[in-house]
C-alpha positions as a Python dict, from the first residue, in 0.01 Angstrom:
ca = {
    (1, 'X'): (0, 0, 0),
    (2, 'X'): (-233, 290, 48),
    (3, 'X'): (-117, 677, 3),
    (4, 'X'): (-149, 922, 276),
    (5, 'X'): (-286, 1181, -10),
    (6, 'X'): (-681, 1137, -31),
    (7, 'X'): (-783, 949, -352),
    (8, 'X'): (-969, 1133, -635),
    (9, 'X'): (-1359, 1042, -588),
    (10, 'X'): (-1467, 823, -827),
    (11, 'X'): (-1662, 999, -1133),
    (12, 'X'): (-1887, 840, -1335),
    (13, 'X'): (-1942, 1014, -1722),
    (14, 'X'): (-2235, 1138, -1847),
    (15, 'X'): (-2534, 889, -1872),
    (16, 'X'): (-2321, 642, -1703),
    (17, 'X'): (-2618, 510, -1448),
    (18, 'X'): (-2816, 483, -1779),
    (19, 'X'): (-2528, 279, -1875),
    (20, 'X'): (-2472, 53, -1578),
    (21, 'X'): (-2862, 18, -1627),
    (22, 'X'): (-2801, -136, -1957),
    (23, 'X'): (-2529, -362, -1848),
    (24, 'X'): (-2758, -473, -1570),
    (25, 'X'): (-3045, -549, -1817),
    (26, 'X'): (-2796, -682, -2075),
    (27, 'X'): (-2615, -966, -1799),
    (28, 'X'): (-2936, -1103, -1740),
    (29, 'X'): (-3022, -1140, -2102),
    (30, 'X'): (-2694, -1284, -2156),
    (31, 'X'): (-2719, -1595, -1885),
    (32, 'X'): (-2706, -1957, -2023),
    (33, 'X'): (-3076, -2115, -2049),
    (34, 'X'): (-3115, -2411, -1780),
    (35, 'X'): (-3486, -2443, -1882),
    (36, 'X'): (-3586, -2807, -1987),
    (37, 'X'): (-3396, -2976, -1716),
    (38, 'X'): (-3585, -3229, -1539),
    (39, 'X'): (-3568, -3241, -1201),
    (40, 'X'): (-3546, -3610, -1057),
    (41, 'X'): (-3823, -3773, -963),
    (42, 'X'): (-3691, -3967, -626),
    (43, 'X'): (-3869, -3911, -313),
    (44, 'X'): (-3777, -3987, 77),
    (45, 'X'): (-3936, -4212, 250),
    (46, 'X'): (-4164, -4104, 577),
    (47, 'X'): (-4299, -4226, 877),
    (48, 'X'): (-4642, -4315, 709),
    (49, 'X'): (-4481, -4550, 365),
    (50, 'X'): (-4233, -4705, 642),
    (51, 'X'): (-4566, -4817, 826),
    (52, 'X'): (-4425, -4627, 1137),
    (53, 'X'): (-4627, -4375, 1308),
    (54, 'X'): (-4441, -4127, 1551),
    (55, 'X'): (-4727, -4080, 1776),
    (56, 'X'): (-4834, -4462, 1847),
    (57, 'X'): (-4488, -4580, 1852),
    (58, 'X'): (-4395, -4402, 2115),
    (59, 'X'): (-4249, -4061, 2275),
    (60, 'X'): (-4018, -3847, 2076),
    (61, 'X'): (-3616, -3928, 2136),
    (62, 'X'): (-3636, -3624, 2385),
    (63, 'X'): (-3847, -3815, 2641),
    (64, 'X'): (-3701, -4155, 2583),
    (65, 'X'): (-3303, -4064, 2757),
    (66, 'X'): (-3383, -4350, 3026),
    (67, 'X'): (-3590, -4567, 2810),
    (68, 'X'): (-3405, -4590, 2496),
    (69, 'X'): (-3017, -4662, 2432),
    (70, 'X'): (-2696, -4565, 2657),
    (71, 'X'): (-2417, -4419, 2492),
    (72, 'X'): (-2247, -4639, 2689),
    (73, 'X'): (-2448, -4939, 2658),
    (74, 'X'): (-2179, -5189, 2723),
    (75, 'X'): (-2171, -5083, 3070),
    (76, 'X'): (-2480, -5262, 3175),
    (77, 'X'): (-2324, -5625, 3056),
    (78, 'X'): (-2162, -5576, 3382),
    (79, 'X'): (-1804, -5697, 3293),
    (80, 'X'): (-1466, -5493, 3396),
    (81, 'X'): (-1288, -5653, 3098),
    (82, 'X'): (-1505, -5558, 2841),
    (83, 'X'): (-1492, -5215, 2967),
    (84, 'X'): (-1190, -5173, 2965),
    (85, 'X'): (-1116, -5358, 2605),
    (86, 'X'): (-1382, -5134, 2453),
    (87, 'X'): (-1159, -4813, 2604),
    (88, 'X'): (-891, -4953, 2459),
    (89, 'X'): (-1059, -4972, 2117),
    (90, 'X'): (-1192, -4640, 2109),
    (91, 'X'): (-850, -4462, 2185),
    (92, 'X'): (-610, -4722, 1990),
    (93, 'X'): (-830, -4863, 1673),
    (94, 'X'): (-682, -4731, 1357),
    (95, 'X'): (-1007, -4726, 1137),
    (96, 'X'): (-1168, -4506, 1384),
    (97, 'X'): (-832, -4246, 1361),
    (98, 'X'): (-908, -4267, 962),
    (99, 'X'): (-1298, -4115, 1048),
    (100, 'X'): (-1180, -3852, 1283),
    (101, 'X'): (-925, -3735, 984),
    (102, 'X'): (-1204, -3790, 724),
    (103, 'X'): (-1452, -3519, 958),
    (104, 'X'): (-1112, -3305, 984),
    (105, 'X'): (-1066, -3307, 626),
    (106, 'X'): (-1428, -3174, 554),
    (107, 'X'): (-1436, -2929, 842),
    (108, 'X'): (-1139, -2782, 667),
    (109, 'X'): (-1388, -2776, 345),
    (110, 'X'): (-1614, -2576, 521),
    (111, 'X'): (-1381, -2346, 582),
    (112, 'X'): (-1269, -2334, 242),
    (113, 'X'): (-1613, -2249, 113),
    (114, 'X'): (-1665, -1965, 381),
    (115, 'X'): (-1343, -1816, 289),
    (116, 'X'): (-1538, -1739, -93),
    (117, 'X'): (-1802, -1523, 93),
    (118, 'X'): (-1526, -1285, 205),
    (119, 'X'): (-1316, -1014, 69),
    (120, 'X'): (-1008, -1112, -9),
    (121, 'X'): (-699, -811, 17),
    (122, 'X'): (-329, -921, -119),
    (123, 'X'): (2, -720, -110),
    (124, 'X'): (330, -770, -421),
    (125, 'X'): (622, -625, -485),
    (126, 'X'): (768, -648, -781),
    (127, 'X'): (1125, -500, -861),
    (128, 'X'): (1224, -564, -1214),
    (129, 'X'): (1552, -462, -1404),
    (130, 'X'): (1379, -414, -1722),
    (131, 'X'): (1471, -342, -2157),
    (132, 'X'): (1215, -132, -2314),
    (133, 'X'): (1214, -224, -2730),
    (134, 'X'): (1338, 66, -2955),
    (135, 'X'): (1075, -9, -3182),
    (136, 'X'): (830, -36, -2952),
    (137, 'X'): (584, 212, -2794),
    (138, 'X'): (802, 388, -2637),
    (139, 'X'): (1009, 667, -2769),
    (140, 'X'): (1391, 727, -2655),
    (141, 'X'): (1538, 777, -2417),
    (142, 'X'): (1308, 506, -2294),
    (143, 'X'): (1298, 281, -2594),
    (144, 'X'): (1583, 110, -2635),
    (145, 'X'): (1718, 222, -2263),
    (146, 'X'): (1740, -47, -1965),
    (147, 'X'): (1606, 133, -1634),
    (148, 'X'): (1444, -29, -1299),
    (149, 'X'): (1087, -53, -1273),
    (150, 'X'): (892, -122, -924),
    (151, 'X'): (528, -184, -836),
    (152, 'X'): (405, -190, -477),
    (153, 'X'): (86, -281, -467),
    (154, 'X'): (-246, -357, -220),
    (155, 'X'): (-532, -547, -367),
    (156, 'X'): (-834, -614, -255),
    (157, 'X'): (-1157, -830, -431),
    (158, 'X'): (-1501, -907, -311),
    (159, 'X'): (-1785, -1128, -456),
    (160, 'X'): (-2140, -1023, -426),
    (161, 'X'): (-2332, -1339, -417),
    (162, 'X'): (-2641, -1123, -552),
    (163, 'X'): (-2732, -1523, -666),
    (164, 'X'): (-2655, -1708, -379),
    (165, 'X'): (-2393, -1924, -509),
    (166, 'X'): (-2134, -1857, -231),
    (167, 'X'): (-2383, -1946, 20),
    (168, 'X'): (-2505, -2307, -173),
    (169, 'X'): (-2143, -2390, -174),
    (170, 'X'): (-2095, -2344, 238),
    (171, 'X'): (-2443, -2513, 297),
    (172, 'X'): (-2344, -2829, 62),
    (173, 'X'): (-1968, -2850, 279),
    (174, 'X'): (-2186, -2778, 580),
    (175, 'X'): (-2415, -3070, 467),
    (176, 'X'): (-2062, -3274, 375),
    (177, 'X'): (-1926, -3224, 712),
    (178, 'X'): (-2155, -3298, 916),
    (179, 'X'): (-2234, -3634, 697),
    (180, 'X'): (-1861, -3716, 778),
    (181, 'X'): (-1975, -3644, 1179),
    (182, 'X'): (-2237, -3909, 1195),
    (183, 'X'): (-2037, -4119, 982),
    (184, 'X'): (-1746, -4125, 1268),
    (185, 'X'): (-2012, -4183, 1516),
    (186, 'X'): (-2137, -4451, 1318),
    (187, 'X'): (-1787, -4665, 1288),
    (188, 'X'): (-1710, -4579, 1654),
    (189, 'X'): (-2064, -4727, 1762),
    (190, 'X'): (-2020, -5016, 1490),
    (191, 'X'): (-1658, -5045, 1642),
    (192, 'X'): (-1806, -5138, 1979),
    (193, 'X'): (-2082, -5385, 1883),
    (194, 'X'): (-1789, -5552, 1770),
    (195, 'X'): (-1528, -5551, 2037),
    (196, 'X'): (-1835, -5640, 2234),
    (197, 'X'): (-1966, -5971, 1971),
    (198, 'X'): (-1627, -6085, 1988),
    (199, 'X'): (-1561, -6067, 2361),
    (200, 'X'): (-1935, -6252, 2385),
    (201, 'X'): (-1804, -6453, 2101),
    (202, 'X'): (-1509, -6565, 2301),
    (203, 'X'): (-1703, -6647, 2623),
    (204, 'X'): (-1958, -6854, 2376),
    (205, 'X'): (-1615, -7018, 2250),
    (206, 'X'): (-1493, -7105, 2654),
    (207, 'X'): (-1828, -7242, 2730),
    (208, 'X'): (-1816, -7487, 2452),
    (209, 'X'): (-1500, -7635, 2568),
    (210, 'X'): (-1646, -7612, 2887),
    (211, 'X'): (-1894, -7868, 2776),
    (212, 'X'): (-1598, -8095, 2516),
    (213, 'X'): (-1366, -8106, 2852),
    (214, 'X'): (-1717, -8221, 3044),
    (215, 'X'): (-1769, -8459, 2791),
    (216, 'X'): (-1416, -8594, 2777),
    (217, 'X'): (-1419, -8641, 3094),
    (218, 'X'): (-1778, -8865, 3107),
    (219, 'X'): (-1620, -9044, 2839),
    (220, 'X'): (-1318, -9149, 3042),
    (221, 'X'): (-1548, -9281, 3299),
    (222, 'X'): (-1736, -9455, 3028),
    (223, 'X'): (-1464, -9624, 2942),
    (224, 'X'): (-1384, -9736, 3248),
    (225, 'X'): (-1706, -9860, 3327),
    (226, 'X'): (-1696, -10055, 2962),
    (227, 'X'): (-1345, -10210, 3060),
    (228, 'X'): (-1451, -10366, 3361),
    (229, 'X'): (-1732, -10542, 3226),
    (230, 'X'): (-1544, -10662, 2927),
    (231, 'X'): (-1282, -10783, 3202),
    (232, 'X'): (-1611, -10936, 3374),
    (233, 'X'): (-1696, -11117, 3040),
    (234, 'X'): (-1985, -10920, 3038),
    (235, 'X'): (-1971, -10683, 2747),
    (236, 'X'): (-1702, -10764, 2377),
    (237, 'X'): (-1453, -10578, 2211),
    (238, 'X'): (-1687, -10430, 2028),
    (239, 'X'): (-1786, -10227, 2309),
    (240, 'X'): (-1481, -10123, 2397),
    (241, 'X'): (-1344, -10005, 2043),
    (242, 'X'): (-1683, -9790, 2053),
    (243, 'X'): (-1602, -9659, 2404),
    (244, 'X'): (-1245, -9575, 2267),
    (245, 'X'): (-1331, -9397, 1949),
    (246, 'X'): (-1497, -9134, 2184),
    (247, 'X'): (-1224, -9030, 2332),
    (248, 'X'): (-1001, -8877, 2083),
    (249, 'X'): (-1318, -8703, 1921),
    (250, 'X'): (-1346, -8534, 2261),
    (251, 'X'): (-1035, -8428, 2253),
    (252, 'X'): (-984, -8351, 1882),
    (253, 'X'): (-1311, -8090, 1951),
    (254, 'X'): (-1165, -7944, 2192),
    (255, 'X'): (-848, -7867, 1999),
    (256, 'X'): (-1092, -7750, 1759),
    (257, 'X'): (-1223, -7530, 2001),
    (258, 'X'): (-868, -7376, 2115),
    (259, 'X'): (-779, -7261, 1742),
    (260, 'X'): (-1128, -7087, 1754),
    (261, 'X'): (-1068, -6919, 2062),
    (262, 'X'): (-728, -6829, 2001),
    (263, 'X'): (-817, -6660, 1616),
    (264, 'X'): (-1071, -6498, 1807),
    (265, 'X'): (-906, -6343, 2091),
    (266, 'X'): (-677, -6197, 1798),
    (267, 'X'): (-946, -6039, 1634),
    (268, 'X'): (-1026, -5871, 1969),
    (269, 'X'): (-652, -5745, 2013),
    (270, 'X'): (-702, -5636, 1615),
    (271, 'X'): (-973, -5459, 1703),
    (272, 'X'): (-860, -5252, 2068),
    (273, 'X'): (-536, -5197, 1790),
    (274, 'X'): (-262, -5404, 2078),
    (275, 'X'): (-141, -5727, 1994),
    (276, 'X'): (-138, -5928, 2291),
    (277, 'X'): (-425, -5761, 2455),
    (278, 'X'): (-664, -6024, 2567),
    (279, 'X'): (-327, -6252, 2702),
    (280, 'X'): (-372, -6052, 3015),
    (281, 'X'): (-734, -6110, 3043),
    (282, 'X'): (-958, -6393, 3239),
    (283, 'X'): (-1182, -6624, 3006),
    (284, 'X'): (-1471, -6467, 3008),
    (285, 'X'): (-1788, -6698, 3098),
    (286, 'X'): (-2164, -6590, 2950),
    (287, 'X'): (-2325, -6658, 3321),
    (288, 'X'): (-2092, -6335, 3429),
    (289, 'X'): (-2292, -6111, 3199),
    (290, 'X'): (-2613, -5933, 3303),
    (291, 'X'): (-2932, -5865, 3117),
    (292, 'X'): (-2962, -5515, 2942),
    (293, 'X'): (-3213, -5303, 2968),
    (294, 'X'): (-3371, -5239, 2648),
    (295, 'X'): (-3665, -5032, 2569),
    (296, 'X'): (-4018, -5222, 2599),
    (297, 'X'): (-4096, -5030, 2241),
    (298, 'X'): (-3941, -4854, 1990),
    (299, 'X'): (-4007, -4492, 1911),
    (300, 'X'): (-4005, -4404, 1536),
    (301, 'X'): (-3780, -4122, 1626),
    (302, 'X'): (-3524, -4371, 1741),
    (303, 'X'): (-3445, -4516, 1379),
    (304, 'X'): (-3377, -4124, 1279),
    (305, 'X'): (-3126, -4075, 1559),
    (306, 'X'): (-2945, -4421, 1443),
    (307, 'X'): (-2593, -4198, 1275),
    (308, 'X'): (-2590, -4414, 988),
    (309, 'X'): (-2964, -4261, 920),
    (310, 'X'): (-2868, -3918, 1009),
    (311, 'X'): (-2564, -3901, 732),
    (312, 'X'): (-2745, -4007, 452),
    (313, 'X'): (-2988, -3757, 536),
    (314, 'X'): (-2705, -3500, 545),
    (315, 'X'): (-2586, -3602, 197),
    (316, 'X'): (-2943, -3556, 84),
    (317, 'X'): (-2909, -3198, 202),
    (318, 'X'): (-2579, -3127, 73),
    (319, 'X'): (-2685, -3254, -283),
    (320, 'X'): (-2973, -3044, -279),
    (321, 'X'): (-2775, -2748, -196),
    (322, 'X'): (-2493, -2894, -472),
    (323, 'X'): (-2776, -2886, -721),
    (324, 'X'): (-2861, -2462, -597),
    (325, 'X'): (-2514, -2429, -698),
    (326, 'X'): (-2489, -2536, -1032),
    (327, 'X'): (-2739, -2359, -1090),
    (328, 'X'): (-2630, -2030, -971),
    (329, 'X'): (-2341, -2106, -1227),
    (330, 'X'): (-2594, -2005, -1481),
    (331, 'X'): (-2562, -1618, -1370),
    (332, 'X'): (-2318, -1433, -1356),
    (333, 'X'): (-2035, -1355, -1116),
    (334, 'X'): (-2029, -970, -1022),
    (335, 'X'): (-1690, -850, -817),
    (336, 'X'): (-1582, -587, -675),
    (337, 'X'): (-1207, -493, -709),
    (338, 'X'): (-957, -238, -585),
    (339, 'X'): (-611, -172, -605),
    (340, 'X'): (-412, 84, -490),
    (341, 'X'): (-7, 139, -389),
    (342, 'X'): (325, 290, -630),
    (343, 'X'): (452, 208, -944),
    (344, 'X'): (763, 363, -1096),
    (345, 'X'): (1063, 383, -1324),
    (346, 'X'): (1353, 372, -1095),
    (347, 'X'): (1355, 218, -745),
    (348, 'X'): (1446, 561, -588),
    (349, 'X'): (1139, 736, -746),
    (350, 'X'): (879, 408, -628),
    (351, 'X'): (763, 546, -285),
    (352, 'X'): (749, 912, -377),
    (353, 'X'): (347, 1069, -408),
    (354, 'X'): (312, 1101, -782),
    (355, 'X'): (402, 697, -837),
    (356, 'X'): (95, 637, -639),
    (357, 'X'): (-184, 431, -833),
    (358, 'X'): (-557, 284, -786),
    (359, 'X'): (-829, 147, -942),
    (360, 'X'): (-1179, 87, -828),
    (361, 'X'): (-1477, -79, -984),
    (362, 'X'): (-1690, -419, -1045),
    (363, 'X'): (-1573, -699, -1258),
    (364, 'X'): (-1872, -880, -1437),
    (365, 'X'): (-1843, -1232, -1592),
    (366, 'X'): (-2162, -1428, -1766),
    (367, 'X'): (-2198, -1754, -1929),
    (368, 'X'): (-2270, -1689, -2290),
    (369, 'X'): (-2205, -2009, -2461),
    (370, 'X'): (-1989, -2333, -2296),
    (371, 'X'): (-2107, -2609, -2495),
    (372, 'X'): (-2348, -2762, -2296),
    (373, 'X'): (-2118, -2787, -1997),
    (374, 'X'): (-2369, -2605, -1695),
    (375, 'X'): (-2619, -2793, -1836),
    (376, 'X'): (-2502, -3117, -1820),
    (377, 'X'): (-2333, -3045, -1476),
    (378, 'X'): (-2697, -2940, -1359),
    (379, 'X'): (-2785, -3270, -1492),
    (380, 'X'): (-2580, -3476, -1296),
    (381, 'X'): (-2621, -3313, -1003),
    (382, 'X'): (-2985, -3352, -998),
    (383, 'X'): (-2855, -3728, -1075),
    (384, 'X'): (-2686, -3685, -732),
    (385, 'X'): (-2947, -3607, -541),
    (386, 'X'): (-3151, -3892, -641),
    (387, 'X'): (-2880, -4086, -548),
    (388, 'X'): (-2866, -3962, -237),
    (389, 'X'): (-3197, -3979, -146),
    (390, 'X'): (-3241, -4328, -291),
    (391, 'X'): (-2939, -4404, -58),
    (392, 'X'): (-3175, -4277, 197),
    (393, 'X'): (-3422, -4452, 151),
    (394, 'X'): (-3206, -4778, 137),
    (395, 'X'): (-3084, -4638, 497),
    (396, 'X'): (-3377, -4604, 669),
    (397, 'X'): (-3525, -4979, 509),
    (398, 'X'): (-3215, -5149, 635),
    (399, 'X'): (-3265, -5012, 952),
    (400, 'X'): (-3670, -5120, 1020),
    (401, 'X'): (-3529, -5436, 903),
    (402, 'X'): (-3249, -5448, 1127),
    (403, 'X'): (-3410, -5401, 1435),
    (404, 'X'): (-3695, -5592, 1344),
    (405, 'X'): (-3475, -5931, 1269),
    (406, 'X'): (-3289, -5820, 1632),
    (407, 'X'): (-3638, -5782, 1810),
    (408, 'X'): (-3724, -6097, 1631),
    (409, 'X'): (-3452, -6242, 1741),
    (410, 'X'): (-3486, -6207, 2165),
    (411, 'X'): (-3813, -6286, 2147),
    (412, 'X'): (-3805, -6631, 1988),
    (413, 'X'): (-3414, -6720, 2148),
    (414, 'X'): (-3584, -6665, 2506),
    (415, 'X'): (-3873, -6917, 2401),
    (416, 'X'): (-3599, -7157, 2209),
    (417, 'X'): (-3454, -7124, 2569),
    (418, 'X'): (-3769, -7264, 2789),
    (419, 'X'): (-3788, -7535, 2512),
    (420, 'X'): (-3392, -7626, 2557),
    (421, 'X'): (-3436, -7608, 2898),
    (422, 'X'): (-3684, -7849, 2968),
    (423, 'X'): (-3514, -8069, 2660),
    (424, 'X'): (-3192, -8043, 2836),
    (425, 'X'): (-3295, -8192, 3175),
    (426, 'X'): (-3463, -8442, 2973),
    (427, 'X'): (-3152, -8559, 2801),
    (428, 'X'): (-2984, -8554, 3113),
    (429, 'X'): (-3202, -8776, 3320),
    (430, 'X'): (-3221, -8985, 3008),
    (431, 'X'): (-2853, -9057, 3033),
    (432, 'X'): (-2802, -9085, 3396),
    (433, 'X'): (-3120, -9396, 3356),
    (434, 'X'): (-2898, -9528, 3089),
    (435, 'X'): (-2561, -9555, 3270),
    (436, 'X'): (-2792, -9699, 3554),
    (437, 'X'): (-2934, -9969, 3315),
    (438, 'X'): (-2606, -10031, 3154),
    (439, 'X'): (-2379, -10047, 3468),
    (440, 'X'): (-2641, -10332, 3613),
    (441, 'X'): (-2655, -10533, 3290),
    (442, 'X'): (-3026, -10387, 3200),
    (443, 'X'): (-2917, -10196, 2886),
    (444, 'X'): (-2683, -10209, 2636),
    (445, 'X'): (-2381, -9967, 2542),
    (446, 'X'): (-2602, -9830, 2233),
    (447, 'X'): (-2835, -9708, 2458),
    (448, 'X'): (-2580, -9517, 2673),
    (449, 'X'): (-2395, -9378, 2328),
    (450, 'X'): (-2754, -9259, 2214),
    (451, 'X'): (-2840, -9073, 2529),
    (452, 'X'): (-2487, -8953, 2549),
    (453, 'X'): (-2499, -8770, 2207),
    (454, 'X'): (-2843, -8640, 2324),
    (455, 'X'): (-2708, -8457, 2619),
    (456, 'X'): (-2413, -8330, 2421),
    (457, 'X'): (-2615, -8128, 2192),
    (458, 'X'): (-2849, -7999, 2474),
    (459, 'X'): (-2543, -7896, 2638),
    (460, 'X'): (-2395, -7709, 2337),
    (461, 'X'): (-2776, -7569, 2257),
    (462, 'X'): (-2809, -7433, 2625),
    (463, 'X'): (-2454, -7247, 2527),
    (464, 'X'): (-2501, -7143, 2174),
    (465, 'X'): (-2892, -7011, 2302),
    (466, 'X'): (-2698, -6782, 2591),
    (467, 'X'): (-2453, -6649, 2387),
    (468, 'X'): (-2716, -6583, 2103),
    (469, 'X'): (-2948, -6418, 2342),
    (470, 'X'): (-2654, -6184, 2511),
    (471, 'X'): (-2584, -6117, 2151),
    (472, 'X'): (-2901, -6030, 2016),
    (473, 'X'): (-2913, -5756, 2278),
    (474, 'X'): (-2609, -5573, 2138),
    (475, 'X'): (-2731, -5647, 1791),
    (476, 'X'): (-3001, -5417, 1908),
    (477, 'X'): (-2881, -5196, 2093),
    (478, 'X'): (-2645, -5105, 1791),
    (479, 'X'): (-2974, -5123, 1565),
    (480, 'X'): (-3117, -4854, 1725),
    (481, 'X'): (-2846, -4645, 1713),
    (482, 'X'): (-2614, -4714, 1993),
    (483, 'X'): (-2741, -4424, 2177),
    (484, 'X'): (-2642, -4181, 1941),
    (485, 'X'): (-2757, -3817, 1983),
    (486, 'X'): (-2796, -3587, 1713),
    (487, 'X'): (-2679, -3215, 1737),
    (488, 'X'): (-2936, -3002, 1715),
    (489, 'X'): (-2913, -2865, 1396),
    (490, 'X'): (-3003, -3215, 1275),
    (491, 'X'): (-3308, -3224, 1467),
    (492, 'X'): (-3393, -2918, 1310),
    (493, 'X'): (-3330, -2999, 952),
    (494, 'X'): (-3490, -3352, 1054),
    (495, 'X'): (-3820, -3153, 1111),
    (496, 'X'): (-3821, -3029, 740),
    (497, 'X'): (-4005, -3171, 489),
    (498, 'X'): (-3913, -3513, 323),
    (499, 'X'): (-3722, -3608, 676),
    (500, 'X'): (-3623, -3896, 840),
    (501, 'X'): (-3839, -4216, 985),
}
């Protein structure tokens, strides 16, 4: 607590700037040696080594809103259910509550480190009943006496960062924080590629026991067909017993088929974090979805704004900034520190003016010798940062690669589809000749069993190809980022040098 009476100005003594001079020169001298350390030697990977060129890929992010990837991409699959599971998922899905708390947690570090760059003031009271030695300092009546003592007290303390290392430490949470940003955006954008893979998962799953029901019930006709011309002396046992045998395969696959469906419809619920979700839901069929509209090429800009991308490159720039701090531990710290408020023997005399007390002055601290301890903490840090940027690198590869297997991907599953197609009506005609021939005593029942098992894999190709196709359109839509859109100090730092694809 400050005194109403006006402090003394402070007074320096004779040849004291001389003095502080020397101190000055005599801090610097005295700062630990981080000469010799070797920087690290990784370097981040750019446009040109990726084999991506900004300009003849296409327009910059900015220019591509239409073109490029929805943050609400799902939408344009056309189906209410989906909608409204992926909702669900983003409100209810514990794994996404464990991100948000992860970018609370380093916001709150950012806050932490800013709090260093200020002056920090602090008030105490102590009241002490207190025994002063007799053989002591103090002479009687003191020594050897038991009295009261009080201090009331304001103090106040402010680091200079003459060095910088304040502001290293708020740039590397800054760095940290906003990692932990694209990082959420990256598990809520993985979290609905998935939600939406397994609800095109479980239409894939309907329309194969679309096809096992279709075929059980072709094979019940079968076997009528094979009964009456055994009946008509025209066919054996033989025949029969084959004709048989097909039905409980039919229906054994389509048991098959209802375990699959039913595990997955509980990894949706899993996911959208409420059991019992999809009970309430329609089967969803693949001919109910619609064609999304992806971009006709892909900008080299649009692998930076993927969040996944954008994170590593934010740990890149908080290690860089962690390795400016360490080395600002090198130099020395330089407060400034004030106190002022009462101090007395006796509680009655603590508030009167001649208990009143202050100080005023810097506080100067220097690494002489620690054992190698800064330098080896420089050393790993620098460790870090190639990590980080190695991570990078590893980023940005798996990403080229990922949308290159997706755009791989749609282009040969829509020709595998013309090829089905025309197989599929093939197999189909094939059959229907084969009943023909069989039913009028032309074929035999091999030939209607081998034209049979054709059809049933065309079928299940023509519904594993839609599904795959439906699929390999999320798979790039979440490739690319999921429509992602970087704040715009990311786009700035993304325009320094060493940045992003």
């Amino acid at each position: 607590m400050t005194t109403s009476a006006r402090p003394e100005p402070t007074r320096f003594p004779r040849g004291g700037l001389a003095l502080a001079a020397s101190l000055a020169l005599a801090v610097l001298a005295g700062c630990a040696d981080m000469s010799g350390i070797k920087t690290g030697d990784a370097k981040m990977l750019g446009n040109q080594t990726l084999g991506l060129s900004t300009s003849q890929a296409g327009p910059r992010i900015s220019d591509v809103d239409h073109n490029g990837i929805d943050a609400h991409w799902w939408l344009a699959l056309g189906d209410a259910q989906l909608n409204s599971l992926v909702d669900q998922a983003l409100a209810g899905n514990p794994n996404l509550g464990v991100a948000r708390a992860r970018v609370a947690k380093a916001q709150s570090n950012v806050l932490i480190a800013r709090s260093a760059d200020l002056p920090s003031v602090g008030a105490g009271l102590d009241l002490t009943r207190q025994r002063f030695s007799e053989n002591f300092i103090y002479p009687p009546p003191l020594g050897g006496s038991s009295v009261n003592t009080g201090v009331l007290q304001l103090s106040a303390s402010w680091e200079l960062d003459f060095f910088g290392k304040n502001k290293a430490a708020i740039e590397t949470a800054v760095g940290a924080a906003s990692a932990s940003e694209a990082d959420a955006e990256a598990a809520r954008i993985l979290l609905t590629s998935r939600v939406t893979s397994a609800y095109i998962q479980w239409a894939r799953l309907e329309g194969l026991q679309a096809v096992a029901r279709r075929t059980l019930e072709q094979r019940q006709e079968t076997l009528t067909l094979v009964k009456d011309r055994v009946s008509a002396g025209l066919d054996t046992r033989l025949e029969l017993r084959q004709s048989e045998s097909g039905i409980p395969e039919a229906r054994q696959r389509m048991e098959s088929l209802a375990e699959q469906i039913a595990l997955n419809k509980h990894a949706l619920d899993a996911l959208v974090g409420q059991p019992g979700a999809t009970d309430k839901l329609k089967a969803p069929t693949l001919e109910s979805f619609k064609p999304m509209a992806l971009p006709a090429h892909i900008p080299a800009d649009l692998l930076g704004q993927r969040p996944d991308v954008v994170a590593a490159r934010w740990r890149v720039e908080a290690a860089t900034q962690d390795v400016a701090y360490a080395k600002t531990l090198f130099y020395p710290n330089i407060d400034l520190v004030a106190t002022a408020g009462y101090q007395s023997l006796g509680f009655d005399q603590l508030l009167k003016p001649g208990s009143r007390l202050w100080s005023l002055g810097p506080a100067v601290r220097l690494p002489i010798f620690e054992g190698g301890q800064l330098r080896a903490n420089l050393r790993g840090k620098n460790a870090d940062l190639d990590a980080a940027i190695d991570s990078y690198n590893g980023t940005v590869l798996d990403a080229v690669r990922e949308v290159s297997d997706q755009v791989s991907s749609i282009q040969s599953v829509a020709r595998q589809q013309v090829q089905q197609r025309e197989g599929q009506e093939a197999a189909e005609g094939a059959y229907d000749i084969a009943v023909q021939r069989y039913r009028a005593g032309l074929g035999t029942y091999l030939n209607v069993l081998t034209a049979e098992n054709n059809v049933l894999l065309q079928r299940r190709d023509a519904v594993e190809l839609a599904a795959r196709a439906i699929d390999t359109q999320v798979g790039l839509a979440h490739a690319l980022g999921g429509g992602y859109q970087a704040p715009a100090e990311t786009a700035a730092l993304s325009g320094q040098e060493r940045t992003t694809p």
